[in-house]
N, C-alpha and C positions, 0 to 999 in steps of 0.2 A: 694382491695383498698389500702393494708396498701401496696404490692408489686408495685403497681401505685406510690403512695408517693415516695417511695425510689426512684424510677426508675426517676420522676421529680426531686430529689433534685440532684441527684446526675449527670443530664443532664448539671448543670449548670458545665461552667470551672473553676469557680473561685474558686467549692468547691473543685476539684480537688486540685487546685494552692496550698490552706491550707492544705489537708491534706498530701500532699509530704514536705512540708515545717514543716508542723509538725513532722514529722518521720524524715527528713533529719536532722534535728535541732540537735532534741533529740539524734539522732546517734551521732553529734561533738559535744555534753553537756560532753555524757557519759565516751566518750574518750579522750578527755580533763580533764574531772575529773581526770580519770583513770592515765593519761601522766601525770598531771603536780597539780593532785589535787586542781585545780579548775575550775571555768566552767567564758573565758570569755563571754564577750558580741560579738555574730556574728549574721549580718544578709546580703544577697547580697539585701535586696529594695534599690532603685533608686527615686529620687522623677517622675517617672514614671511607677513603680511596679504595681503601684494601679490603673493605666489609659490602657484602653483597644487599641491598636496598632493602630486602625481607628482612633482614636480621636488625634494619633500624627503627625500631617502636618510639611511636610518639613520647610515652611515656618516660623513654631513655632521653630525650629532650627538653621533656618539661623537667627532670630531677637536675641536668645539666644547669639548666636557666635558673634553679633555684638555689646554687652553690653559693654558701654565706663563707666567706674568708677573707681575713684583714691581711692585705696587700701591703708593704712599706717600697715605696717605688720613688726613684729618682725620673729625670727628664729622658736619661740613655733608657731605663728600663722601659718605660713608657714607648718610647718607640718602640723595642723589640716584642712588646706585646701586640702593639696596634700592626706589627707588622707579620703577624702571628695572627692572630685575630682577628684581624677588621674585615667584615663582611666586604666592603668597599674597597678595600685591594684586592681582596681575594676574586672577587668579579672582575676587574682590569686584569691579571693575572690570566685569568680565563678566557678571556677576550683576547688577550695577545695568543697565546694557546691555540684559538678558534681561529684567527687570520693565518700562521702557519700553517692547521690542517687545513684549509681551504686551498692554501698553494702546494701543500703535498698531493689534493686530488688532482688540481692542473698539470703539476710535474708528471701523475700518471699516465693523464691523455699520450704524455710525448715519449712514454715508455714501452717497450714491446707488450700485446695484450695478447694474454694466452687466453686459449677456450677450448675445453675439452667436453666432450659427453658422449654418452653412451647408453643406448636403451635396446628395448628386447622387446617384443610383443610376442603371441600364441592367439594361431586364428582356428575355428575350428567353425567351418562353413555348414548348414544345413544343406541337405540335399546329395547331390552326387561330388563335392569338392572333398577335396584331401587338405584333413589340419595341416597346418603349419607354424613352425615359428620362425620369426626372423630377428637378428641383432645385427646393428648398424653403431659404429662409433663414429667420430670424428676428432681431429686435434688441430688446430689451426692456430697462427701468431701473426699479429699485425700492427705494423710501426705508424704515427705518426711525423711526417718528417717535418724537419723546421723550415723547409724549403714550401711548404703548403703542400706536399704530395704524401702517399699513403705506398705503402710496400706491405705486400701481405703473402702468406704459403698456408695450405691447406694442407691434409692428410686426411682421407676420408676409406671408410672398411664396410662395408653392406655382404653380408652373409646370412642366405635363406637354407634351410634345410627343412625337407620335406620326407616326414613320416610315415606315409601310406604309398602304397603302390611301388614303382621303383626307386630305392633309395637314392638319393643324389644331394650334391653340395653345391650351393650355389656363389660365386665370392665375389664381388668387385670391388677394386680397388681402385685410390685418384689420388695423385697429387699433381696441385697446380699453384704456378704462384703469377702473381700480379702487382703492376706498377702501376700508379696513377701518379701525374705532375701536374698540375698549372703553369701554365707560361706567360700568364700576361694577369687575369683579375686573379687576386687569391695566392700571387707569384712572390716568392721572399718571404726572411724571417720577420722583417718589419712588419708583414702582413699577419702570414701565417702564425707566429708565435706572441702575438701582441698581447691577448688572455694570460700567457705565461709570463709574459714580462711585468705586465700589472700586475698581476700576482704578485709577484716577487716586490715589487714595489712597495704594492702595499705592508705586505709585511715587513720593509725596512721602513713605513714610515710608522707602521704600530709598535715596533722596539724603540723608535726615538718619541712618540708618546708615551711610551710607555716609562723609560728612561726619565722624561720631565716627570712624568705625573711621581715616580719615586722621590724623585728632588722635593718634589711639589708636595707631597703627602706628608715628608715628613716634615715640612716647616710647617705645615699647618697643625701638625701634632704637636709640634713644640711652641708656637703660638698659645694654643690653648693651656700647653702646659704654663707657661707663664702670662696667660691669661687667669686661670685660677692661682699661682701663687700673688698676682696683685691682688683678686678677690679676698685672699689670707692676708693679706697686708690690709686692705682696707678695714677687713674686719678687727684688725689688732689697734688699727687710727682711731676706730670707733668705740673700742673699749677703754682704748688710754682714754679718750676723749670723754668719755662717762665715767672716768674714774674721777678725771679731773673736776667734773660740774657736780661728781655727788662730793668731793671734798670741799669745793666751795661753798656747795648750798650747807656742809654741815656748819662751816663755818660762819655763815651769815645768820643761820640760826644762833649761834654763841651770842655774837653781834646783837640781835635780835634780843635778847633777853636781858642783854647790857642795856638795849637800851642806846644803841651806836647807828641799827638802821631799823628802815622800816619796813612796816608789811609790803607793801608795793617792791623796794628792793629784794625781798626774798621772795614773791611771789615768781620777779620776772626771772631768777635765776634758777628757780624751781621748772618755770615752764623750759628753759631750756636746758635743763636736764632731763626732762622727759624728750624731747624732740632728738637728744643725743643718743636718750635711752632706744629710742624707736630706729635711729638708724641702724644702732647697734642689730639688734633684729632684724631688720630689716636684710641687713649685711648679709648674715650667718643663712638666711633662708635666699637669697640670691645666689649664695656660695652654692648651696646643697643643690638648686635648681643645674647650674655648671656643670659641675664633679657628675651627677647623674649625665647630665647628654654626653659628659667627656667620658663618660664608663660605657655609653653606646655608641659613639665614635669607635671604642678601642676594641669593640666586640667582647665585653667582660658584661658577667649576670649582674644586675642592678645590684642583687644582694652582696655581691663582694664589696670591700670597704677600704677605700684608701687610704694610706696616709701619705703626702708628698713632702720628697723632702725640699727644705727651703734653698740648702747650698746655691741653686746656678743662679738666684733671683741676690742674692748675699753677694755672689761672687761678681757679678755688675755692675754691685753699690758701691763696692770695695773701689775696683778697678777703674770704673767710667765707662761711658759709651765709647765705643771705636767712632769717630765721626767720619763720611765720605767727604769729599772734594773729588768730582768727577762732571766734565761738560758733558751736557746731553748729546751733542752729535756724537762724540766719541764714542758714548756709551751704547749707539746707536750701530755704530761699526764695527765692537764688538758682537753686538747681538747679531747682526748680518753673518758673523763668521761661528757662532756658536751657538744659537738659538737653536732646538732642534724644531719648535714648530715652526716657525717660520723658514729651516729649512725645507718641510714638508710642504708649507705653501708653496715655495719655487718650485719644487719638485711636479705638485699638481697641476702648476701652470703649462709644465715642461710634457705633462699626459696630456693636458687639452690640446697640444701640438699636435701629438702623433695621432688623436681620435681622430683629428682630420683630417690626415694624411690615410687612414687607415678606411676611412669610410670613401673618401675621392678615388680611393682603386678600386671598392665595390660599384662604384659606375660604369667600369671599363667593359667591356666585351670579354667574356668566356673560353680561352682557346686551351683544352685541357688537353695534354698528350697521354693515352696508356697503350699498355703494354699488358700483356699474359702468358705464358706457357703453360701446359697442364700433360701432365702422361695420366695416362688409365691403361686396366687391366683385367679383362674378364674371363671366368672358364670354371674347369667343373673340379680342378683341381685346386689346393691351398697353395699356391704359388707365392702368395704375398709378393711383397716389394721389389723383392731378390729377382720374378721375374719378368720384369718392366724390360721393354725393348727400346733403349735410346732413342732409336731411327723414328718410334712412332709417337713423336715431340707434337704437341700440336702450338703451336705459336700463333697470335694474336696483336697487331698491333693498327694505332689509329691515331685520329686527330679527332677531338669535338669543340662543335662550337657553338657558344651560346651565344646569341646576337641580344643586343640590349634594346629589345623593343617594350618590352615591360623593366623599366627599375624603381617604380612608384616609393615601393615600400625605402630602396637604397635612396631613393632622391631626398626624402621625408628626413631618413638616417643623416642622409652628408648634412642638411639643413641644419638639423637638430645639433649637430658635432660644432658648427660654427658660430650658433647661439653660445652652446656650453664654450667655445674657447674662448670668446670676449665676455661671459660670465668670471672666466675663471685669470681674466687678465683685471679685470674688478676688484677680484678677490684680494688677486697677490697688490694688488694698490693699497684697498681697504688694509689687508693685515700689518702691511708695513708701514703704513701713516697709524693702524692702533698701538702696533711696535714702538714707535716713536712717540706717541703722547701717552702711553704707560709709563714709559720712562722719563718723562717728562714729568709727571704727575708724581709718579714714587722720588723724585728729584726733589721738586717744589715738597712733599711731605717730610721726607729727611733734613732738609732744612728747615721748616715749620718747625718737626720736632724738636731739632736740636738746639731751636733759639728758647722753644717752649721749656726746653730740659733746663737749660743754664738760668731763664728766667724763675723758675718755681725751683731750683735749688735757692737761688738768693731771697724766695718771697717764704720760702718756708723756715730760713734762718732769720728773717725779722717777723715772722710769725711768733715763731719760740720767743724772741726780745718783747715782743709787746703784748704776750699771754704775762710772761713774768712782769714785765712795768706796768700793765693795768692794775694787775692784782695790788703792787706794792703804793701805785697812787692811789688805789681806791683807799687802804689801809688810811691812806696820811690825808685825806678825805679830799686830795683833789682831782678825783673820777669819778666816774657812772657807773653803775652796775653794769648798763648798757654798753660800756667801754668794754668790760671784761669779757659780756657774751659775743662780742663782734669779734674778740680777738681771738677766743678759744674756737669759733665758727673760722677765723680764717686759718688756724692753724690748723685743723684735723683737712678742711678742703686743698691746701697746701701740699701734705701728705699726700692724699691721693691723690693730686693732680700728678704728684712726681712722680708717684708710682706706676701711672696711667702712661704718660707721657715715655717711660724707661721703657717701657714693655712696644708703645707703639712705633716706635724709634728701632728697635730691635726686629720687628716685626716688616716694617718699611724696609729696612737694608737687608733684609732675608727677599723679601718679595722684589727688591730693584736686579739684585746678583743672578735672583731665578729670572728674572724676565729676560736677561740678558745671556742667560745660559750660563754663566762660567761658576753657580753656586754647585757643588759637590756634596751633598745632605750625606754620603758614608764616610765622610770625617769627622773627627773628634771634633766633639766644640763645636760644629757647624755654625752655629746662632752669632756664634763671636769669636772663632778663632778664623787668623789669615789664610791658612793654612787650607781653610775649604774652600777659598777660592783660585782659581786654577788659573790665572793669568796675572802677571803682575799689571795692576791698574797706572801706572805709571809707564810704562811702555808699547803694553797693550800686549806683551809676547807668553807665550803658555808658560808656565813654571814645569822645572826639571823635573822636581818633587808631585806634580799633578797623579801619581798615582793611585792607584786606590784607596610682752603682759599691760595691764591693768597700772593706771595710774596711785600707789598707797604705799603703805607703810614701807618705808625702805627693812626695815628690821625684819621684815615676817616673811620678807620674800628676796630670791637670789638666782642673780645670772648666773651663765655657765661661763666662764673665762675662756680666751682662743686656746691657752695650754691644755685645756682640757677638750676642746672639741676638734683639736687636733691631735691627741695623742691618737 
């Protein structure tokens, strides 16, 4: 009964779902503890984890996809959606998940395997035989050892009884148990437990991918997030900018009827207000094309509708950029000490070692030692276990040896392990010279940028000065029309250069801090406060604090203003 029980609970799928989830857990607790001394929070449920596959209709899908609601979301919010949401974490999520239960089935091998069964038949012979039935169990359990040998015990019950003729019971019983060891090929846990060690590796090198790629995910979500508010921005350059060319052209029409200029000058200042007018559009349907990939980036239905707020792009303007000062070597030896892929790359160079090590003892000769004992018991009465006679022990033991006259397939294997470990001494070369010119390059761009930033801060303030002095010497008749549309042309490009330039500047020292390892994306501010970086760059040493339309009539027709297409 109490084998029934078991046999029904464990029928169910769900208790399975728990206890893989239990074991998988506990395996990324332990080595998270172990990597980084503490244990986050991870789970992959879904608010449909808990819902059985039958009960999810396509139709419950398409209504989800088509959920129309206006969102007002900052940069923080935006994260905690995408991190909620995004198809694309949730898969990495998954994938780290999927490398622990892989090392939970390894760690099985090297756990005691129980195996029980139990069966019955009923014979019922034609002719002169007497039916019968017979039932036969067995229980047996057997160890992997990390030494490369196997330890195992049996318990076996065969009981025939026979129905016709004279009644009788037939019973036997066994137990036996058995040693097997290697002594020379197959000998050690170097050997023997090498699957399990990979294992295990692997999965501490999928938490420290996994680790970056959060750092990683979320600057790229905030990238984009202030990628679309300079798109807001540029759109706002372009409408100031069309204000300004329809105020002038109204003006030149005045002009114009005075009798002060001529068709040619309202003509050209007309054409460039239509080409202002066109950016302006232009802008607004760029913007919508962004905001749309950025609402499938974040895993949100196209039909929900954002409004972003401008604050963290304000608070920049306000402030300045933080500018770096850091040498590239330096910044090269921190990445050595905190990079997590590139410590995976050492690490995989450090497995091409042992594969070869691991495969040059599959060539050795075979000297396996075992061992057995087994008692048995047979008779016509139920005696079971209880009457087993010590004295009648049968004991077994030996030496085997395989001599290495075929190792074709091993010879092929070591070959193959020594290609892979100078592949993989390539590797860790190649990673570490890309290590060093990413940061090289994100160096040379933080600089670029920030001569670029200081330069179009001072080109966008004689921008403004020579929008206003064209207009006032055209007034006093000694300028161009053509003066005025070059200045209004460098002032709106002025604008967005700065704007462009803030954002890629921002974007650059996010991607130099991650490449280096020491960016921390679950800190406030990430993007611009000190505080998310974990080492003081001036010493190089961790921080204390490191913890967790149509060209016509202007009259008859009207744009839409940015206040309005952003409310």
């Amino acid at each position: 009964m109490v084998l029934v029980s078991i046999f029904l609970v464990a029928c169910k799928s769900s208790y399975y779902k728990k206890k893989a989830d239990k074991n998988t857990y506990g395996i990324l607790e332990k080595i998270q503890n172990d990597l980084f001394g503490k244990k986050d929070p991870f789970t992959i449920d879904t608010p449909y984890s808990d819902r059985s596959p039958d009960e999810v209709s396509s139709q419950e899908i398409l209504a989800e996809r088509d959920l129309r609601e206006i969102m007002e979301i900052d940069v923080d919010r935006a994260l905690e959606i995408a991190i909620a949401s995004s198809r694309e974490y949730q898969s990495q999520k998954e994938s780290l998940y999927l490398s622990a239960l892989s090392l939970s089935e390894t760690e099985f091998v090297f756990s005691p395997q129980f195996l029980a069964t139990a069966g019955a038949d009923y014979t019922n012979p034609k002719g002169d035989g007497d039916p019968s039935m017979g039932m036969a169990g067995q229980l047996s359990v057997s160890q992997l050892l990390r030494t490369g040998g196997r330890i195992s015990a049996n318990l076996t019950r065969d009981l025939t009884r026979f129905y016709v003729g004279n009644p009788r019971q037939g019973v036997s019983d066994a137990i036996s148990l058995n040693l097997s060891q290697p002594l020379l090929r197959g000998f050690g846990s170097r050997v023997a437990a090498e699957n399990l060690r990979q294992a295990e590796r692997n999965v501490i090198y999928a938490i420290r991918d996994f680790n970056h790629y959060q750092n990683e995910f979320a600057v790229g979500k905030v990238q984009d997030y202030f990628r679309l508010l300079r798109g807001r921005d540029i759109i706002r350059n372009s409408y100031a900018d069309y204000q300004s060319r329809t105020n002038e052209t109204a003006r030149l029409v005045e002009q114009l009827d005075a009798g002060r200029v001529s068709n040619v000058d309202l003509g050209e200042i007309q054409q460039a207000e239509l080409t202002s007018k066109n950016n302006y559009i232009n802008a607004i349907a760029n913007y919508g094309t962004d905001i749309d990939r950025f609402k499938i980036d974040l895993g949100l239905p196209l039909g929900a509708e954002l409004k972003l707020d401008d604050k963290a792009l304000n608070e920049i303007t306000e402030v300045g950029l933080p500018f770096v000062e850091m040498d590239a070597e330096y910044a090269f030896d921190l990445a050595i000490e905190y990079s997590w892929p590139l410590m995976n790359e050492i690490d995989r160079f450090e497995d091409a070692k042992r594969k070869v090590y691991v495969a040059a003892n599959r060539l050795k000769p075979g000297i396996d030692f075992f061992t057995s004992a087994s008692l048995s018991d047979e008779g016509e009465s139920f005696g079971g276990y209880a009457s087993f006679d010590p004295d009648n022990v049968r004991t077994t033991m030996g030496v085997e040896l395989d001599i290495p006259v075929n190792r074709f397939n091993e010879r092929n294997q070591y070959r193959t392990t020594l290609i892979n470990f100078e592949r993989a001494l390539r590797n860790l070369g190649l990673a570490l010279d890309s290590k060093r010119n990413s940061i090289r390059l994100l160096l040379r761009s933080l600089k670029q940028f920030e001569q670029n930033y200081q330069i179009q801060t001072i080109s966008m303030e004689l921008a403004s000065k020579r929008v206003t002095g064209a207009s006032l010497t055209y007034q006093a008749g000694r300028a161009t029309v053509d003066q005025i549309v070059r200045a209004q042309d460098n002032l709106v490009a002025a604008r967005n250069a700065l704007s462009t330039t803030m954002v890629n500047y921002l974007g650059a020292r996010m991607n130099l801090f991650l490449e280096i390892g020491i960016l921390r994306a679950d800190r406030e501010k990430f993007w611009i406060s000190e505080e998310a970086i974990i080492v003081d760059l001036r010493t190089g040493e961790r921080k204390q604090s490191a913890a967790p339309p149509e060209a016509g009539s202007k009259q008859s027709e009207t744009l839409i203003t940015p206040d309005q297409l952003f409310q």
